[in-house]
C-alpha positions in Angstrom: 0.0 0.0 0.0 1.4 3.3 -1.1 0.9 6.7 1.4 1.9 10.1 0.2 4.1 11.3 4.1 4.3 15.1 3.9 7.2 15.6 6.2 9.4 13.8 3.8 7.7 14.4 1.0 8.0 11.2 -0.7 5.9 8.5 -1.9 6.1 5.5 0.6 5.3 1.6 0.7 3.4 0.5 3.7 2.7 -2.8 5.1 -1.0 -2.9 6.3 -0.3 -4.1 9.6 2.0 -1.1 9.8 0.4 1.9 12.6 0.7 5.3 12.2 2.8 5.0 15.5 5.3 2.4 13.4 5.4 4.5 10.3 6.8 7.5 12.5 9.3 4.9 14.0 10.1 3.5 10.7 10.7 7.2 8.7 12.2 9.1 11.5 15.2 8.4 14.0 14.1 11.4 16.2 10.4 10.1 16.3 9.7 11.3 19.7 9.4 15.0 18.5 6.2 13.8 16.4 3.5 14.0 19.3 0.4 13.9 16.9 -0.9 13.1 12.9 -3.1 14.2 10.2 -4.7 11.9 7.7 -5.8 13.8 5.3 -5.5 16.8 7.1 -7.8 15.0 9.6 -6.1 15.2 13.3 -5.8 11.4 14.7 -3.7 9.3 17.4 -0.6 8.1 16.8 -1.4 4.9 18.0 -5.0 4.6 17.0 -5.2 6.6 13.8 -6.3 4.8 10.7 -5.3 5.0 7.1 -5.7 3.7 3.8 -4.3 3.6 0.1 -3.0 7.0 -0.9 -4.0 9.1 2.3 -1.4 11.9 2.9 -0.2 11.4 6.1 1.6 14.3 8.4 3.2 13.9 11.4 3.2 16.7 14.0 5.9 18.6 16.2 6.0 20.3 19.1 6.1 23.5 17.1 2.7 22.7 15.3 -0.5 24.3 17.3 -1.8 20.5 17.4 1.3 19.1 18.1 2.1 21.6 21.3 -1.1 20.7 22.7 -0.5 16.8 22.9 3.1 17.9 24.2 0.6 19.7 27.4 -2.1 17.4 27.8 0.5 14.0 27.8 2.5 16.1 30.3 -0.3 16.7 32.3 -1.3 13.6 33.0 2.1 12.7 33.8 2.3 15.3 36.4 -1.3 14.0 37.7 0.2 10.6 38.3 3.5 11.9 40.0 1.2 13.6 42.4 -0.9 10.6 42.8 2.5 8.2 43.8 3.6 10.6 45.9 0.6 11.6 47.3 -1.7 9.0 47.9 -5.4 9.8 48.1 -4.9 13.7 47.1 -6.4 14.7 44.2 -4.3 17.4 41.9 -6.4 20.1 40.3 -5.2 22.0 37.3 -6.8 25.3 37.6 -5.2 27.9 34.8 -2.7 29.4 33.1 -0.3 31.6 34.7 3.9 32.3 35.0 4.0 31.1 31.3 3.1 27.5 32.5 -0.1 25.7 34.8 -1.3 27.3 38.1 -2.1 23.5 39.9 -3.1 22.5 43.4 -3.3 19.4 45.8 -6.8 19.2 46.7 -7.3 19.7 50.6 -5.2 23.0 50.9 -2.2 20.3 50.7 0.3 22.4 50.8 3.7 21.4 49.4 7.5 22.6 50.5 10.9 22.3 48.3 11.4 18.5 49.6 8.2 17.1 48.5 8.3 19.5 45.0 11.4 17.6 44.4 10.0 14.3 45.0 7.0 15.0 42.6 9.8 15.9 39.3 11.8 12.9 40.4 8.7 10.7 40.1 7.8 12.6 37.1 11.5 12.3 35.1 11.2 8.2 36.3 7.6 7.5 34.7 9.1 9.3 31.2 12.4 7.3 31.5 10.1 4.2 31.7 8.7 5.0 28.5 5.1 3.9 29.6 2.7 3.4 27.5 -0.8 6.0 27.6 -3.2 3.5 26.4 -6.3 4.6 25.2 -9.6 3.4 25.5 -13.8 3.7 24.9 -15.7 2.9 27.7 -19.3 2.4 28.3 -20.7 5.3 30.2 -21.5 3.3 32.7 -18.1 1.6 33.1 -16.0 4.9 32.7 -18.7 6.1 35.8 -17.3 3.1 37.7 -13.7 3.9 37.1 -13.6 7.7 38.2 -15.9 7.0 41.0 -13.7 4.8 42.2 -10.8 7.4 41.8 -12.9 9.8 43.6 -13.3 12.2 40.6 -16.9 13.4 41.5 -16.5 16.3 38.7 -16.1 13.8 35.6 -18.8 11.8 37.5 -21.3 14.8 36.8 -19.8 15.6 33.3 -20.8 11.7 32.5 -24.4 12.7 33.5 -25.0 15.2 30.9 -22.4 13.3 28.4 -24.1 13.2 24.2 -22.9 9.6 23.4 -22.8 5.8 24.4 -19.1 6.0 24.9 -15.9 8.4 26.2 -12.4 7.9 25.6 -10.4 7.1 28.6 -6.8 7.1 29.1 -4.7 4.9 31.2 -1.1 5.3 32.4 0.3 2.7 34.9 -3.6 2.1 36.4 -4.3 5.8 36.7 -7.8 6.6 34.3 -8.6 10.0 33.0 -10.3 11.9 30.0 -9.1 14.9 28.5 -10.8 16.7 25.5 -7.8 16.1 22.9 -5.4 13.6 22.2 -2.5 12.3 24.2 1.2 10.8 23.1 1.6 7.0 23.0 4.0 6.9 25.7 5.7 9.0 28.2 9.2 9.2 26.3 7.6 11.6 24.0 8.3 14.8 26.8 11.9 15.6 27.2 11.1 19.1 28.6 9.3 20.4 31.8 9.8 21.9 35.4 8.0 22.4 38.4 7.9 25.7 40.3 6.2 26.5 43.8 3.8 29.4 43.6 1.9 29.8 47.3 -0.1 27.8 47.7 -0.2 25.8 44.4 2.5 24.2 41.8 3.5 25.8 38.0 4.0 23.3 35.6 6.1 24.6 33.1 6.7 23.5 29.7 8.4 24.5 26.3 6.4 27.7 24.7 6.5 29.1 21.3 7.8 33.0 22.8 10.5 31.2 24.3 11.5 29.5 21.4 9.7 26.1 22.6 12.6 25.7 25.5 11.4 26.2 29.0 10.2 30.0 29.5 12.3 32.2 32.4 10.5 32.3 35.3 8.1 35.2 35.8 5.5 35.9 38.5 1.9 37.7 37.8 0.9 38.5 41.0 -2.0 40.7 39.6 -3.3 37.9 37.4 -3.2 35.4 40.4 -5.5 37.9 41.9 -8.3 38.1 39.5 -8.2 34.2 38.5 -8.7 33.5 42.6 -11.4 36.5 42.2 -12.7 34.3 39.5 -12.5 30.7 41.5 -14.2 33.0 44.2 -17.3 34.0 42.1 -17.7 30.3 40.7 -18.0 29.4 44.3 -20.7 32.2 45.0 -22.8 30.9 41.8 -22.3 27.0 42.6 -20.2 26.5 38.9 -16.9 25.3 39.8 -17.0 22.7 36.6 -19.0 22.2 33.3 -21.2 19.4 35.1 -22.1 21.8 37.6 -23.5 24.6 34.9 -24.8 21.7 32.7 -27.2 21.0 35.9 -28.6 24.5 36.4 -29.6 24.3 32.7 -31.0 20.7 32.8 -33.4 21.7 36.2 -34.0 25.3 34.6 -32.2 27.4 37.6 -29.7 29.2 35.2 -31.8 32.2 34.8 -30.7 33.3 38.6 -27.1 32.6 37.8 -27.3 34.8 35.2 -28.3 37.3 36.5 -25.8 37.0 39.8 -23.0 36.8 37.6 -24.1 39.7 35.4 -24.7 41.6 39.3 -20.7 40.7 39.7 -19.9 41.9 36.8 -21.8 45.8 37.6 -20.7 45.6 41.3 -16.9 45.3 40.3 -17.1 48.0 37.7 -18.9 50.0 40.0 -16.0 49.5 42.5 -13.3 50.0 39.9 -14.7 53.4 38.8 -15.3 54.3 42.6 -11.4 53.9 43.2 -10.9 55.8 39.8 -13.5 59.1 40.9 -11.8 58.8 44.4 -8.3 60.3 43.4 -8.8 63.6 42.3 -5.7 63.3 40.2 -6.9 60.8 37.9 -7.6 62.4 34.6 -6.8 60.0 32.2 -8.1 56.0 32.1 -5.9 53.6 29.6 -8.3 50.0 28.8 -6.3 47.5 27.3 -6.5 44.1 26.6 -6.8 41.0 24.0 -9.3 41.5 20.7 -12.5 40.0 22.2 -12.0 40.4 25.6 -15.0 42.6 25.2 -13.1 46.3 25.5 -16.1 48.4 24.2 -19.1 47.5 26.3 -16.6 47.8 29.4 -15.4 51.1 28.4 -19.0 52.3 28.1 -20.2 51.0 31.7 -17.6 52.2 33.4 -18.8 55.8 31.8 -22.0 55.2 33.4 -20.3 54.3 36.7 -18.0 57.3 36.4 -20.5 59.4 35.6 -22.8 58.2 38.9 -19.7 59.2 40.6 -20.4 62.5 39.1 -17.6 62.6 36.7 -18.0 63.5 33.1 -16.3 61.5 31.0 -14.8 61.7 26.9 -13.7 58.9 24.8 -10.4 59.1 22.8 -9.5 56.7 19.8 -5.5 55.9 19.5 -6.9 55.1 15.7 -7.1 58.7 15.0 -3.4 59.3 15.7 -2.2 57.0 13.1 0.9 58.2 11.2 0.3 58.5 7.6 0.2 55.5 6.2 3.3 56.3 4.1 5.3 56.8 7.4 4.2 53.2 8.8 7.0 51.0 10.2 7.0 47.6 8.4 7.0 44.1 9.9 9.9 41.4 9.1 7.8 40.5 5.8 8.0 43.9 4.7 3.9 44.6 5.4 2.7 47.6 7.2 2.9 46.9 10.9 -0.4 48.8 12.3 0.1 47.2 15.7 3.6 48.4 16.9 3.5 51.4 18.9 5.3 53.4 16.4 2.5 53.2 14.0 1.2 56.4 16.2 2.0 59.6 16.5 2.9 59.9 19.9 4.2 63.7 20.1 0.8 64.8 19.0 -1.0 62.1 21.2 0.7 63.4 24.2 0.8 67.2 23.2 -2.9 66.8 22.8 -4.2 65.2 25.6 -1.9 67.1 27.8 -4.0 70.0 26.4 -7.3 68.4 26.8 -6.2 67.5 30.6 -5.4 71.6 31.3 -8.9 72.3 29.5 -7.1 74.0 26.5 -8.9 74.0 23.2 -8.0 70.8 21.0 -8.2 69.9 17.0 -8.6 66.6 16.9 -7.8 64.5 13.8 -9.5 61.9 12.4 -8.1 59.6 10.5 -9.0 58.3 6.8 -8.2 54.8 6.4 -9.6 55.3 2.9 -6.7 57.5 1.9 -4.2 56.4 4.6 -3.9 60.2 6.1 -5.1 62.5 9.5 -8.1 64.6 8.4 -9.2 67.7 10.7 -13.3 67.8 10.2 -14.5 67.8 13.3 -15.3 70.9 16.0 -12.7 71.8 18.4 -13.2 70.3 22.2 -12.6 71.7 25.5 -13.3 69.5 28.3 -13.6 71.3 31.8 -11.9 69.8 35.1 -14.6 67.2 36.0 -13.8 65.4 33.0 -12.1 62.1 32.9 -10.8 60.9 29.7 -11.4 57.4 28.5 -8.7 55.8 26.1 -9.2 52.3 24.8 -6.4 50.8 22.9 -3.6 47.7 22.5 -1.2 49.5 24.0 -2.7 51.6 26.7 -0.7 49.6 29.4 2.4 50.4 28.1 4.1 53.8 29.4 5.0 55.0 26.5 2.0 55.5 25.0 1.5 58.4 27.3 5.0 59.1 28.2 4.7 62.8 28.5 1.6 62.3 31.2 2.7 62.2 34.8 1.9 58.5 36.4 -0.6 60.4 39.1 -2.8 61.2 36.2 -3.0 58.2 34.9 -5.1 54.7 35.5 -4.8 52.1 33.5 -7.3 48.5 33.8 -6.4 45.2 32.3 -9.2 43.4 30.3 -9.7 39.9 29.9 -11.3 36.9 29.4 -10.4 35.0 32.3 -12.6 31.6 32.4 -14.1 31.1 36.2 -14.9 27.5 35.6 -13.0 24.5 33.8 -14.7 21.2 32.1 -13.2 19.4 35.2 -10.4 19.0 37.8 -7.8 18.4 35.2 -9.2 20.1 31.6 -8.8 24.0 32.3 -10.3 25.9 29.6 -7.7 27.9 28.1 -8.9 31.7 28.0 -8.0 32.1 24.0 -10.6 29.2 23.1 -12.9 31.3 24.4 -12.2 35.0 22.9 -11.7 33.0 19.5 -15.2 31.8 19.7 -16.3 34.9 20.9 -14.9 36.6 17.7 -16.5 33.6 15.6 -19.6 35.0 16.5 -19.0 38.8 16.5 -17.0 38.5 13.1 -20.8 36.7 11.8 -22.9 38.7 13.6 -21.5 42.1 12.7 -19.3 41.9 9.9 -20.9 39.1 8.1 -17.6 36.9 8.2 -17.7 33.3 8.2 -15.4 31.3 10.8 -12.7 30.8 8.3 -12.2 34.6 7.8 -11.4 35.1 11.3 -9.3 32.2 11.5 -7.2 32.7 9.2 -6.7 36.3 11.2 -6.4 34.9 14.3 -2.8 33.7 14.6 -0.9 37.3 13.7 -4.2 38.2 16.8 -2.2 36.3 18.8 1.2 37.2 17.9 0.1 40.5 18.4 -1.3 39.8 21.6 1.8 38.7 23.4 3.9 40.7 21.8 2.2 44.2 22.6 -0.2 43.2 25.8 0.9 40.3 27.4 4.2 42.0 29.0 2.1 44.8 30.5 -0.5 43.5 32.0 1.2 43.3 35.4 1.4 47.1 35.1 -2.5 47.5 35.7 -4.4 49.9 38.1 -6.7 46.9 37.9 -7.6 44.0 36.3 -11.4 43.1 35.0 -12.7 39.6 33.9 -15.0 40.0 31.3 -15.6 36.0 31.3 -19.3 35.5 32.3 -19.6 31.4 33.7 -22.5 30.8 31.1 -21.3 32.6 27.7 -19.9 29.4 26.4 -23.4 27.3 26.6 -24.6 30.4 25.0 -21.9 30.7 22.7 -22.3 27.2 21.2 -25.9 27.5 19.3 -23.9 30.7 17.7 -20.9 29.5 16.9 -21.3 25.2 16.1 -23.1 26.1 12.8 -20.2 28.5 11.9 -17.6 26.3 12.3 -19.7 23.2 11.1 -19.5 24.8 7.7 -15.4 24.6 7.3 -15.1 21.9 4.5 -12.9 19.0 5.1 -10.3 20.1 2.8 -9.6 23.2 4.9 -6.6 23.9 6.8 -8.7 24.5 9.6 -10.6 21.4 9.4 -8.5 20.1 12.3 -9.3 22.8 14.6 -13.3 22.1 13.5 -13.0 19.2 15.4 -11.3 20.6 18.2 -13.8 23.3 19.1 -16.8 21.2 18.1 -15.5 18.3 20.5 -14.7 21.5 23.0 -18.2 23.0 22.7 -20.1 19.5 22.9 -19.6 19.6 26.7 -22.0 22.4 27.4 -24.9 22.3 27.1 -27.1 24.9 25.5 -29.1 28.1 26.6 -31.8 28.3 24.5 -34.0 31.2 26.1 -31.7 34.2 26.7 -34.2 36.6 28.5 -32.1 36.7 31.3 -29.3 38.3 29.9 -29.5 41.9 29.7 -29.0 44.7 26.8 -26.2 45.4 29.1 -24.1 42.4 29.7 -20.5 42.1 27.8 -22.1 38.9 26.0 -24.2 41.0 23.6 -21.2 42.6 22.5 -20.9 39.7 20.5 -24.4 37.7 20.0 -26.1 41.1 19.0 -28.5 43.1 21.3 -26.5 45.3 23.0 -28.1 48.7 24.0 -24.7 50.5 23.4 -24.8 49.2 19.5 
């Protein structure tokens, strides 16, 4: 049988007994860098994959998207284990992302010190120099029920409840069951690469990254973030939703309506107390937003006018897109392209010069700029704001101090925005916060723009890029930090978003990532009636309806 292998772009003979998992063997010497495979640009197991006369078969690194989420997950469950053997009876819960690796914790306030942190990467470098195997199975519902009640995993126990099939694949290393919702490596060999890191009162699990060049990141701390993401843990206790199977059984016994409109109450009251703290300091003139695309920057911008202005502070919105150098006078990216993201693309002498004059209640031109013709345009009146006005700039790069450089640091106020998920599918399957805003763009870029999912996917890596290049490394350097993540959004989401991507054809290049976010989205279920959410609420930013549209 002949298979076209894309790596080596060659024309091979295979023997029909022959697995995906020999072929890599067979075809390359350095095999365990191939975590994952596409058949026919169809994402598949190593181990379990199939394929057949003339398929073109691709086998995955570390430094494809795929392929670096296999690296995590297989990790993962090593680190699970290691816990488990050193630990006995304490459950490990992966909670979220954070220092550039996994924020985790032993169940039962377990705390751990430098001895026992060793221990668990001593046990974790002797399972991957056993080379064990990760076996993978389908289970019965009702056997896969047995196994993790047995294990004490209550939170997959509940997930099962509310589960849309007759079977769930299970994974076994060295009698240790889980589920995670993606594929695993065949064995343990396949990581090379990790460390452990105490973070009070948890455990980062770091791995390679693509910003550090898929080698261990340096160690960073994000205070801040830790912060907000405990804030978050905090509010999924207040509305009952720690996991997916929680959620999935207010919707099932029709009690979501009052946890909407709790977590939509959280939302207003820290808002509320975030522009308290702003009208407080008398100094504050000028308030810098920031944040990822979809994190849901507009509709927060415009409540906190509204709390502002409660506070009896006037308030005047400034677009960084208006200061724009002309297009001419754009820096260019690596690829020779106009870079509109760098910080240089704007004119920061007359940004400064101009909103110092707005903040001393001089007179101001302001430009506007013509994308159309690439150049600043002066057609609107002249502004002066008086003294009880606070001035409201939303932008990529309002975190970073140069933006504003020529603004003293007493004047100044800047919030972090993101989407920062308060529940996870279950003790060990977080939900990473970029699945989300990627599906909330889905359904913004169809509901407003009339794009289709493969339009915004295909702009969504250089979104990234752009992300933690000009965002990420600031965030720290927030005032304060706002989750726009509402629990529910996602079983919202879904009846938005799983026609969209249903419609990328199999021969796409993002056919692979259908399947992911349809297997992602197939654990929630649905809202159907969305009375409860208000005209208000970030959500319509995206799904249509909002009031400040």
């Amino acid at each position: 049988m002949k298979v076209e292998l894309i790596n080596e772009h060659k024309i091979a003979d295979v023997n029909e007994n022959e697995s995906l998992f020999d072929l890599l063997k067979k075809y390359k010497d350095d095999y365990t860098g191939y975590l994952g495979v596409k058949v026919n640009n169809r994402l598949q197991e190593l181990v379990n994959g199939k394929f057949k006369e003339n398929d073109k078969i691709e086998f995955l690194s570390i430094e494809d998207n795929d392929g670096h989420r296999i690296y995590v997950r297989t990790l993962t469950m090593i680190y699970i284990k290691a816990c488990k053997d050193v630990f006995p009876g304490i459950g490990v819960e992966i909670k979220h992302s954070l220092n550039k690796g996994l924020y985790t914790e032993l169940e039962h306030e377990h705390l751990v010190n430098k001895m026992q942190l060793k221990n668990i990467k001593k046990r974790m470098q002797e399972i991957i120099d056993e080379k064990k195997p990760i076996s993978t199975m389908f289970l019965s519902l009702n056997k896969a029920e047995k196994i993790f009640t047995e294990q004490g995993m209550n939170d997959k126990v509940q997930l099962l409840k509310y589960w849309n099939g007759d079977t769930i694949r299970v994974y076994e290393l060295d009698g240790y069951y889980d589920t995670f919702y993606g594929y695993l490596a065949p064995n343990t060999e396949f990581i090379d690469k990790f460390d452990l890191r105490l973070f009070y009162p948890g455990i980062i699990l770091n791995y390679p990254t693509q910003e550090s060049n898929f080698e261990l990141p340096e160690n960073i701390e994000q205070k801040k973030l830790y912060k907000v993401f405990k804030e978050a843990e905090d509010w999924g206790k207040i509305m009952d939703v720690a996991y997916v199977g929680a959620l999935n059984r207010k919707i099932a016994n029709n009690t979501i309506d009052d946890m909407i409109r709790v977590n939509e109450a959280l939302h207003e009251k820290k808002i509320a107390y975030i522009a308290d703290e702003i009208a407080s300091d008398k100094n504050i003139k000028v308030v810098l937003i920031a944040g990822p695309s979809s994190s849901g920057k507009t509709t927060f911008a415009q409540r906190l006018s509204i709390q502002l202005r409660v506070n009896g502070k006037k308030t005047f919105a400034l677009s960084l897109d208006d200061y724009f150098v002309d297009r001419h006078l754009t820096p260019r990216d690596e690829n020779g392209e106009y870079d509109f993201e760098t910080i240089d693309a704007l004119d920061l002498d007359l940004f400064n010069e101009q909103l110092l004059s707005l903040m001393t209640c001089e007179t101001v031109n302001i430009p506007v700029y013509n994308f159309k013709t690439g150049q600043r345009e002066y057609t609107r009146e002249p502004v002066t704001l008086t003294n009880d006005y606070i001035i409201i700039i939303e932008g990529i790069h309002g975190l970073n101090d140069h933006l504003t450089e020529q603004i003293p640091q007493i004047n100044k106020f800047k919030i972090y925005i993101s989407a920062l998920t308060q529940l996870n599918i279950d003790n060990h399957n977080r939900i990473p916060t970029s699945d989300l805003r990627l599906l909330r763009r889905i359904v913004r870029d169809n509901t407003h723009r009339g794009n289709n999912a493969i339009k915004t996917m295909e702009l969504w890596d250089s979104v990234v890029r752009g992300t933690e290049k000009y965002i990420f490394p600031y965030q720290e350097n927030a005032d304060a930090i706002f989750n726009s993540a509402l629990v529910y959004e996602l079983c919202v989401l879904r009846k938005y978003a799983e026609p969209l991507i249903e419609g990328i054809e199999y021969d796409s290049k993002f056919y692979p990532e259908r399947q992911r976010l349809l297997k992602f989205l197939s654990y929630f279920k649905p809202i159907e009636d969305e009375s409860a959410i208000t005209n208000t609420s970030i959500l319509r930013e995206f799904t249509g309806g909002s009031c400040f549209e």
